[in-house]
C-alpha positions as CSV (number, residue, x, y, z in Angstrom):
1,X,-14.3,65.4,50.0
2,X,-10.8,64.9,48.5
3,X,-9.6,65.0,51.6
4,X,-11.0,62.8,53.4
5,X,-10.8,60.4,50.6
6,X,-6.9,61.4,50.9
7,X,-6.9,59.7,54.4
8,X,-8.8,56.7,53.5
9,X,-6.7,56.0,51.7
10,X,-3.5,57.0,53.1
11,X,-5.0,54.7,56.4
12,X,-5.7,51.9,53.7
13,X,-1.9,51.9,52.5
14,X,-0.9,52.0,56.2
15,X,-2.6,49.0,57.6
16,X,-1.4,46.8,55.0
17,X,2.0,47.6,55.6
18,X,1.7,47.2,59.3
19,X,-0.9,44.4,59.6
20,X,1.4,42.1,57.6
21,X,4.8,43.0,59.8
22,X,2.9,42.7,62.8
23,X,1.9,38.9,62.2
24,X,5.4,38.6,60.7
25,X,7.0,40.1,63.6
26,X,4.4,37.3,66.0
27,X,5.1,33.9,63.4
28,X,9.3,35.2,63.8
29,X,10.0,35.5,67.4
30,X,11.0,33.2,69.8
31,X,8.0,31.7,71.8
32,X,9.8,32.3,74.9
33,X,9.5,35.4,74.3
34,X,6.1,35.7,72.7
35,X,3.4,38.7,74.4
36,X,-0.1,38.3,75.0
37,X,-0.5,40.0,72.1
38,X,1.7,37.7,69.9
39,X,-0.1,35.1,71.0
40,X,-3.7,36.3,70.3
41,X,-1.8,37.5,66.3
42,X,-0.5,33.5,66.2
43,X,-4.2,32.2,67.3
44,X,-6.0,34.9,64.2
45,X,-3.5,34.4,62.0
46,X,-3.0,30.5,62.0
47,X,-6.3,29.9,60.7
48,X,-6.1,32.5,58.0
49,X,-2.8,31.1,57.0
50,X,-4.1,27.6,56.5
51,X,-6.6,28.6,54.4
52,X,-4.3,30.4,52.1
53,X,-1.3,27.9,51.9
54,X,-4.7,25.3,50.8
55,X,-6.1,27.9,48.4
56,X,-2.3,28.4,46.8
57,X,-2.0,25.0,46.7
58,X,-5.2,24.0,44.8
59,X,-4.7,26.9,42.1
60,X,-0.9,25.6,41.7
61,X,-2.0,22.0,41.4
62,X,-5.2,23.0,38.9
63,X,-2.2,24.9,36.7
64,X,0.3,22.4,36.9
65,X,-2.3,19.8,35.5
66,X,-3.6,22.1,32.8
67,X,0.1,22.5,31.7
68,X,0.6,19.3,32.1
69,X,-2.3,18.2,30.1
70,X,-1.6,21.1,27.0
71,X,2.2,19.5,26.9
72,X,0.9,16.0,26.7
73,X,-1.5,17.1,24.0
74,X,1.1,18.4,21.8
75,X,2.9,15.2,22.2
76,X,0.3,13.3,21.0
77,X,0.0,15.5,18.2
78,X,3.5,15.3,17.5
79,X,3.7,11.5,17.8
80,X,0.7,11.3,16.1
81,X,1.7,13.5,12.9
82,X,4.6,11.7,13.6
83,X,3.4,8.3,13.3
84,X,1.3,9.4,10.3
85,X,4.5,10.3,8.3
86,X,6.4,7.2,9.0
87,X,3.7,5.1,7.5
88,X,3.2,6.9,4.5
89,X,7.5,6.1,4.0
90,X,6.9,3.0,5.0
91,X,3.9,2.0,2.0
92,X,6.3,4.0,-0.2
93,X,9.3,1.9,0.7
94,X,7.2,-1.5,0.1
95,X,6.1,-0.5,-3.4
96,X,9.3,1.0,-4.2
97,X,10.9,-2.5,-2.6
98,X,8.1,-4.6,-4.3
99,X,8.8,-2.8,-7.5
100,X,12.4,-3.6,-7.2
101,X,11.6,-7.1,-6.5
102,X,9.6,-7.7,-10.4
103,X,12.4,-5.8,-11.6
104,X,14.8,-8.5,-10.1
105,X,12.4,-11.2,-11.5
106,X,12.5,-9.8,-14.8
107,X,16.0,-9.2,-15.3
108,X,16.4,-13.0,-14.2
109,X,13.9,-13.9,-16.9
110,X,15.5,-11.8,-19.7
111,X,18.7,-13.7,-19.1
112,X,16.7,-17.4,-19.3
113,X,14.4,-16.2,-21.9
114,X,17.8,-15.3,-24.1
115,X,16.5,-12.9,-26.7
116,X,15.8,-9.3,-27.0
117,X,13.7,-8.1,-24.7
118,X,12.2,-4.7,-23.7
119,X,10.7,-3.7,-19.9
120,X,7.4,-1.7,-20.0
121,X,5.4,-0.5,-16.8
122,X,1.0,-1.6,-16.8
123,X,-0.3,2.2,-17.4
124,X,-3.9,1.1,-17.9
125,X,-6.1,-2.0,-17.0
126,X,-9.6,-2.6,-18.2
127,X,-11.5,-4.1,-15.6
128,X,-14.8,-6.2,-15.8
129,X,-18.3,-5.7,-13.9
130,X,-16.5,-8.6,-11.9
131,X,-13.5,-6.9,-11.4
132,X,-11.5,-9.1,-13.3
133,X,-8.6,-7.7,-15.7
134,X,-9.8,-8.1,-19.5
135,X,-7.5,-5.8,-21.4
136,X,-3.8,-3.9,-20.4
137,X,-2.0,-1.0,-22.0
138,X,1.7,-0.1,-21.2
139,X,4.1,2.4,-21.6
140,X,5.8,1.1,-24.7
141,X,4.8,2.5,-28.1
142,X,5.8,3.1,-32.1
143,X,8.6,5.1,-30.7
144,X,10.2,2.1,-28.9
145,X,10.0,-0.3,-32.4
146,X,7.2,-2.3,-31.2
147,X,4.5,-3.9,-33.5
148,X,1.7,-6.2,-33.5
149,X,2.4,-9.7,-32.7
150,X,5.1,-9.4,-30.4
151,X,4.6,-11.7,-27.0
152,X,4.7,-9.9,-23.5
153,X,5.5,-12.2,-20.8
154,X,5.8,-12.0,-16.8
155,X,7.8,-13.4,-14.4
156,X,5.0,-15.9,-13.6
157,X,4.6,-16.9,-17.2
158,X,3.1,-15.7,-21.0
159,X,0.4,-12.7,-20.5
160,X,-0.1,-12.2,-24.2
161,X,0.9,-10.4,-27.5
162,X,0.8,-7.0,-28.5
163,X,-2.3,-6.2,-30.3
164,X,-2.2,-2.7,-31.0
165,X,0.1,0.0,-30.8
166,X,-0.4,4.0,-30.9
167,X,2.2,6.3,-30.7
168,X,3.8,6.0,-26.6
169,X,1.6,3.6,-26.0
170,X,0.6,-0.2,-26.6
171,X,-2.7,-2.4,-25.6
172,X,-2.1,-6.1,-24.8
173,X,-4.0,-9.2,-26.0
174,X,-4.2,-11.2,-22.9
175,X,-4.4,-14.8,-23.0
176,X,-8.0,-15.0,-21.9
177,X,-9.1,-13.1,-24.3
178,X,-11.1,-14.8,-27.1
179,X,-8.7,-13.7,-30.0
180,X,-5.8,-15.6,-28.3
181,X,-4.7,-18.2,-29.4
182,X,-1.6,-20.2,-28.9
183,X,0.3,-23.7,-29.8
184,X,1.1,-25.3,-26.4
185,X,2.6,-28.7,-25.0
186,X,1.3,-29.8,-21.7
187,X,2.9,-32.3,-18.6
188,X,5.7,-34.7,-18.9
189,X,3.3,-36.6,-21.6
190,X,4.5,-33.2,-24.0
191,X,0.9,-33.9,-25.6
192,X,0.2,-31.5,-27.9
193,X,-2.6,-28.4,-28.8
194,X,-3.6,-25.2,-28.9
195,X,-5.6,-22.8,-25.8
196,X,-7.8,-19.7,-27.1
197,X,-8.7,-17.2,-24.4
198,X,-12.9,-18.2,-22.9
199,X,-13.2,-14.3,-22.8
200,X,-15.1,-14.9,-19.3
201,X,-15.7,-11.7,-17.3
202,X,-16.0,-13.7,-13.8
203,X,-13.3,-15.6,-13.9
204,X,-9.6,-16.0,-16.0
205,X,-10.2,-19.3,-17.8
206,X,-8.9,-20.7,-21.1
207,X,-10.0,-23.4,-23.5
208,X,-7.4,-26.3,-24.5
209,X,-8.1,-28.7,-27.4
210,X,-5.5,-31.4,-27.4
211,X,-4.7,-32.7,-31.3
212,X,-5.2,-36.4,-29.9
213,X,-8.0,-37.8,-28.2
214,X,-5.4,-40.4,-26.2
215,X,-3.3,-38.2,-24.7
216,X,-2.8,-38.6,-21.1
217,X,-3.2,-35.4,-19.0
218,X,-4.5,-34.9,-15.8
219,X,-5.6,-31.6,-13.7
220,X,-2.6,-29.8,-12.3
221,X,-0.1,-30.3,-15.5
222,X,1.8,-27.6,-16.8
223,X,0.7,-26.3,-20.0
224,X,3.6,-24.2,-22.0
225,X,4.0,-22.5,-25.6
226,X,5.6,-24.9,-27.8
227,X,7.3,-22.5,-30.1
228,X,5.2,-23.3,-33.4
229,X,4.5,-21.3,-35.8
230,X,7.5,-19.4,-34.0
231,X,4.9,-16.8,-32.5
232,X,6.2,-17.4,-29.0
233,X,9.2,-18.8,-27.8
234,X,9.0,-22.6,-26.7
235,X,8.7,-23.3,-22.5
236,X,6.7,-20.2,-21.7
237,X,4.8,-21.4,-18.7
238,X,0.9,-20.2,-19.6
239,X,-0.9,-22.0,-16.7
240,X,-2.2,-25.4,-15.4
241,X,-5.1,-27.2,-17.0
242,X,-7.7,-27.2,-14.3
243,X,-10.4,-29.1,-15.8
244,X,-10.5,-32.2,-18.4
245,X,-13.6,-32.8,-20.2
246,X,-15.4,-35.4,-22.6
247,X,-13.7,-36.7,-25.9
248,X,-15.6,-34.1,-28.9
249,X,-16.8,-36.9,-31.7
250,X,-13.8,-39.7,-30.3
251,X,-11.4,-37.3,-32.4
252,X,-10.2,-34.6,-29.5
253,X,-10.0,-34.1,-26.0
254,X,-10.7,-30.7,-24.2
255,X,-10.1,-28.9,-20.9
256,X,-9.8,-25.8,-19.5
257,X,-6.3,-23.5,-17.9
258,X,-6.1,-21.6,-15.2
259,X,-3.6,-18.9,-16.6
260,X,0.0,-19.0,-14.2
261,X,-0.8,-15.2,-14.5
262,X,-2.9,-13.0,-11.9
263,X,-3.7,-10.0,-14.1
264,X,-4.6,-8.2,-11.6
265,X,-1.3,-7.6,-9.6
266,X,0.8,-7.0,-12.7
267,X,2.8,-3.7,-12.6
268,X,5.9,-4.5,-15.1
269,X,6.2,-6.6,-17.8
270,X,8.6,-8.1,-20.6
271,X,8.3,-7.4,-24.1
272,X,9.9,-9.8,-26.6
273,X,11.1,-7.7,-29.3
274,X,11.9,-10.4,-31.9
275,X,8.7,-11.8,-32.2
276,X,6.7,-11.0,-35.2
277,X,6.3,-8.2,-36.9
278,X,3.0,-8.0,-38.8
279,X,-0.9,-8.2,-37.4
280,X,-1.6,-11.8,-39.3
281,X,0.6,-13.0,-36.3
282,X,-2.3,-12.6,-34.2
């Protein structure tokens, strides 16, 4: 049994040496010289030869796609991830720039403001049902010398007075809030009186009641502190009056203010450190 299995095989090995040389041997020659039995190899083997150049050619073009597809794939990926990183430098570059920017702003408004002044980053912000700002803690405590009383401003204008303070840390009276109050001039007529915070949860609002009942104001004025009582320094921009209403009794004329302040995008803030130094300020 071995062999004949031994022949097989050794017949096996044999034809596929000689097969292939023969047709090699037919497709090399010069057809002038070609035999009849070159030509009958030529006419088996051109088929057979078609068929296998296609066949190599399809599996070749299938693998160079797949390749191709796996390398563009990664690209993406790459570009993708990529992408993904370059935005997340780019929001970090626009806060750090925006920061930068209130910094400027600040600095600017320590040198016109022209007292002692201390910076002090928003830490905390209590926010209403409405998602209005109502209250504001920053990092400025005991530690840095400040007290109750002492007025915390913005580039944009006045955002309050310190109303509490805890070791690192202080909470701000804004001037919305209904425990503000504050001696203020308004428009070129400089007409007198005082705002107090309409504690509003929907919107930032504040009451003005003017000391005479014929002053002339009008919507759009500039209302500003008017350093009485020496609580806040005079020509602190607080906001515009938005609203004038009807003579209380024929003895005083209110309205309402819009604060110059948006509460809600506040990140850094001036404290001025010479205002005063007990709670009865408030």
């Amino acid at each position: 049994m071995n062999y004949f299995q031994t022949i097989r095989d050794a017949a096996i090995l044999l034809a596929l040496v000689i097969i292939p040389a023969v047709f090699l041997r037919a497709n090399l020659r010069d057809p002038s010289e070609l035999s009849w039995l070159d030509r009958a190899l030529l006419q088996v083997s051109g088929p057979v030869q078609y068929v296998a150049e296609w066949t190599a050619d399809g599996v070749t073009g299938v693998v160079e796609d797949y390749v191709y597809l796996v390398d563009v794939k990664s690209d993406n990926d790459h570009l993708r991830a990529e992408n993904d990183r370059l935005k997340r430098e780019m929001r970090v570059l626009r806060g750090d720039a925006q920061r930068v920017h209130e910094l400027e702003s600040l600095l600017g408004l320590r040198e016109r403001l022209a007292t002692e002044t201390m910076t002090a980053r928003v830490i905390a912000k209590g926010i209403s049902p409405s998602f209005r700002v109502v209250r504001l803690a920053v990092d400025q405590g005991e530690h840095a010398g400040l007290h109750a009383g002492m007025p915390v401003v913005a580039n944009e204008g006045l955002v309050g007075q310190i109303r509490r303070v805890s070791g690192r840390f202080a909470d701000v009276l804004l001037t919305i809030d209904p425990e503000s109050r504050v001696d203020v001039v308004v428009g070129e007529s400089r007409a007198r009186g005082r705002i107090e915070g309409l504690g509003e949860r929907s919107r930032y609002r504040c009451r003005i009641q003017f000391d005479r009942a014929d002053d002339q104001v009008a919507v759009g004025d500039e209302v500003f502190t008017s350093g009485l009582g020496k609580k806040f320094p005079s020509s602190i921009l607080i906001g515009y009056v938005s609203k004038i209403g009807d003579q209380e009794f024929g003895l005083h004329q209110e309205g309402e203010v819009t604060p110059a302040v948006d509460f809600t995008r506040l990140d850094e803030v001036l404290i001025l450190t010479s205002g005063p130094k007990d709670s009865d300020a408030l």
